[in-house]
ZALUM-77195 format. One line per 5 residues: number of its first residue (from 1); their letters; for each residue y, x, z of N, C-alpha, C. Coordinates in pm, 1 decimal. Atoms other than C-alpha are relative to their C-alpha. Layout:
N
NUM> A> Y/X/Z/Y/X/Z/Y/X/Z; ...
# end
This chain:
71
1> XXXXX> 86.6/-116.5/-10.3/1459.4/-1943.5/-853.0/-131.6/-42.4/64.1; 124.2/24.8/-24.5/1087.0/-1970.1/-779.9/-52.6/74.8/130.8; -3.4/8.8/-145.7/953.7/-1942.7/-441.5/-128.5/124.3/-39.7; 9.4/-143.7/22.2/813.0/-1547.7/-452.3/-97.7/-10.9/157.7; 123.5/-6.0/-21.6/476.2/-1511.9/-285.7/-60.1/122.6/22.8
6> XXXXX> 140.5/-102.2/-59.3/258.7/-1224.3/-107.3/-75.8/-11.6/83.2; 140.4/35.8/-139.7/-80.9/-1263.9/49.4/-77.1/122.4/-0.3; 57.6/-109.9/-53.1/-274.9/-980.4/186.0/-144.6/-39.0/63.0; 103.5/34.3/-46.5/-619.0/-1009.8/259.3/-116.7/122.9/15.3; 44.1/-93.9/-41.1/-758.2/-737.8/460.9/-141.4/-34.7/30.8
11> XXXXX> 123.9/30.4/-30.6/-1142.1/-733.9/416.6/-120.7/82.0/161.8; 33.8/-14.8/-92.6/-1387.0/-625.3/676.1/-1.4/193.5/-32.6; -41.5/-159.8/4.7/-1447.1/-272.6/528.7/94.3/103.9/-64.3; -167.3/-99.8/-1.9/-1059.7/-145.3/496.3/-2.6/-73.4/-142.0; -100.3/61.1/134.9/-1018.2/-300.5/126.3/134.9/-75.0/48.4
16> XXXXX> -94.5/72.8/12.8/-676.9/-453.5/99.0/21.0/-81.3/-107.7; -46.8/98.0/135.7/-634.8/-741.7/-158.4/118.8/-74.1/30.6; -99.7/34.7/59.9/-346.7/-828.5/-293.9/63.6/-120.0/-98.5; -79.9/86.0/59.7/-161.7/-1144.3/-417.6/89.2/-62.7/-45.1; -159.4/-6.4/26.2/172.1/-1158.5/-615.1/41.8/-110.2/-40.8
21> XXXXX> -38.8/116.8/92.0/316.6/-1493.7/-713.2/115.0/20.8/24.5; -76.2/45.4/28.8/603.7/-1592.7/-830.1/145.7/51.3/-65.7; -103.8/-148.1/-2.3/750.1/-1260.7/-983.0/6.6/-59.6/-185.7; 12.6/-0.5/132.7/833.0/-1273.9/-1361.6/-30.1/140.8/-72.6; 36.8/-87.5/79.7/664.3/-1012.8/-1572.3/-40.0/95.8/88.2
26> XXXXX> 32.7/-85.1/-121.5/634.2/-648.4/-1402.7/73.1/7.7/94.4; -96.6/-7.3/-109.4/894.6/-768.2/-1173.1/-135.8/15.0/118.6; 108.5/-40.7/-112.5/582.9/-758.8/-927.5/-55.0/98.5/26.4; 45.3/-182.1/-69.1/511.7/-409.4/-899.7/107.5/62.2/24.8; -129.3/-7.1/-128.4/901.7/-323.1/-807.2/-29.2/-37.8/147.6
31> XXXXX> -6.3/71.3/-129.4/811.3/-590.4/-552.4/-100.3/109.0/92.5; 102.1/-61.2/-62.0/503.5/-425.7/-406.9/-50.5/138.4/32.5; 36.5/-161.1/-6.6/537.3/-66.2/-488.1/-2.9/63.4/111.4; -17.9/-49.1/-118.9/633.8/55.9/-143.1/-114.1/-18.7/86.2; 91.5/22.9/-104.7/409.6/-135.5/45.5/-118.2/58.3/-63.9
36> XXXXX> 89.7/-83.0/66.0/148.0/0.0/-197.5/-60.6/138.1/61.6; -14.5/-119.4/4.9/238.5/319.1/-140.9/-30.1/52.9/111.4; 33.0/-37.0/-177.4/222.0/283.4/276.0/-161.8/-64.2/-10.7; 194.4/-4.9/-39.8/-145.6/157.5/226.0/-78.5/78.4/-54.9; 67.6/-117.8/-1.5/-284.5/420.9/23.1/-45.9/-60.3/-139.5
41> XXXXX> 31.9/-13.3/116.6/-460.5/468.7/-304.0/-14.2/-168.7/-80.0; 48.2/144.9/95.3/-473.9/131.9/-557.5/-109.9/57.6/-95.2; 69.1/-14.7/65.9/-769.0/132.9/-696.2/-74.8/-99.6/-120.6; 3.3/126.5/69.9/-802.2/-207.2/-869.7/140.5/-54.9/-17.0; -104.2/89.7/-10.6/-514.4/-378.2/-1027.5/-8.5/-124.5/-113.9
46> XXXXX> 26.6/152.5/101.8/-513.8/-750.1/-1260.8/114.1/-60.3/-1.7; -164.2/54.0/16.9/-231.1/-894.4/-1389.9/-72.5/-151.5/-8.6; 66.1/204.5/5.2/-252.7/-1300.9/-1404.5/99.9/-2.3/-93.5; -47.4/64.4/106.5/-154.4/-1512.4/-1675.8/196.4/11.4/-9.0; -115.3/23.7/45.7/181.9/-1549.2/-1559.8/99.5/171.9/-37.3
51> XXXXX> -58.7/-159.8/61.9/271.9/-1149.0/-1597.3/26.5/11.1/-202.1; -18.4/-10.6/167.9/182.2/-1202.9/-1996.9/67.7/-111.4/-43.6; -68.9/144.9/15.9/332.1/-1547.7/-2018.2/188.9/64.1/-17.4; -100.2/-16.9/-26.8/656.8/-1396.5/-1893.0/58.6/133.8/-51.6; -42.6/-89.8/60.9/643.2/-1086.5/-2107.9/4.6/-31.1/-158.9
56> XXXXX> -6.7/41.2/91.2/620.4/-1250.9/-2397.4/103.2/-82.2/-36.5; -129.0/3.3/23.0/910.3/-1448.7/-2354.4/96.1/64.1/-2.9; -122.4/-58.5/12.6/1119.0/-1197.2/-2288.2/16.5/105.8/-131.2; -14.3/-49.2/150.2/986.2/-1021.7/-2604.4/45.5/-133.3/-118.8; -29.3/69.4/118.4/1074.9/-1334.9/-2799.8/173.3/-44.4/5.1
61> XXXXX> -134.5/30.3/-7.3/1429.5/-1353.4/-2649.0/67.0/113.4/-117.6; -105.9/-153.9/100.1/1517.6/-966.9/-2805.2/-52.6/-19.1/-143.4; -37.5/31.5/140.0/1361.8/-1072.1/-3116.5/98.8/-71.1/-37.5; -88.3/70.7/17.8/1559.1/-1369.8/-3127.1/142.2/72.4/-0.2; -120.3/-49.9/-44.9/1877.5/-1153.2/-3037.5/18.3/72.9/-88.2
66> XXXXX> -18.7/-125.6/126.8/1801.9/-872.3/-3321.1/-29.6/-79.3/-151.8; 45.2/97.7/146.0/1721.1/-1167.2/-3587.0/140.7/-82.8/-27.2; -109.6/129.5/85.8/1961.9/-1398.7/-3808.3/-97.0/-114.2/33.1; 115.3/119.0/2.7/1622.9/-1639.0/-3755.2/-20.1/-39.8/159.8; 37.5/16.8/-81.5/1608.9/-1846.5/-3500.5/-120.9/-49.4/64.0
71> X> 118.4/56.3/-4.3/1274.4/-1914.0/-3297.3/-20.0/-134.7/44.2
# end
């Protein structure tokens, strides 16, 4: 399992930024929702490469699973 990552970087005027590694797909907003939720409105959010990386495999597993063809 991959070593699961949050950095917080509280700027000078109240922004909170946010850094999720090591989640697969939208497993990172499960992760974060709460704490989200105790800091207050999200008003910016960006997915990184590995969110689409890791949704795309798992769309090519259920094809694979509903196909005679394998990929």
């Amino acid at each position: 399992m991959p070593q699961r990552t949050l950095r917080f970087k509280i700027h000078q005027d109240g922004r909170v930024e946010e850094t999720v590694e090591g989640f697969n797909g939208n497993a990172c907003n499960n992760a974060t929702k709460n704490l989200e939720q105790a800091l207050g409105e999200v008003k910016v959010k960006k997915q990184t490469t590995e969110t689409f990386i890791s949704n795309q495999s798992e769309k090519l597993k259920q094809l694979n699973n509903q196909s005679n063809v394998p990929f």
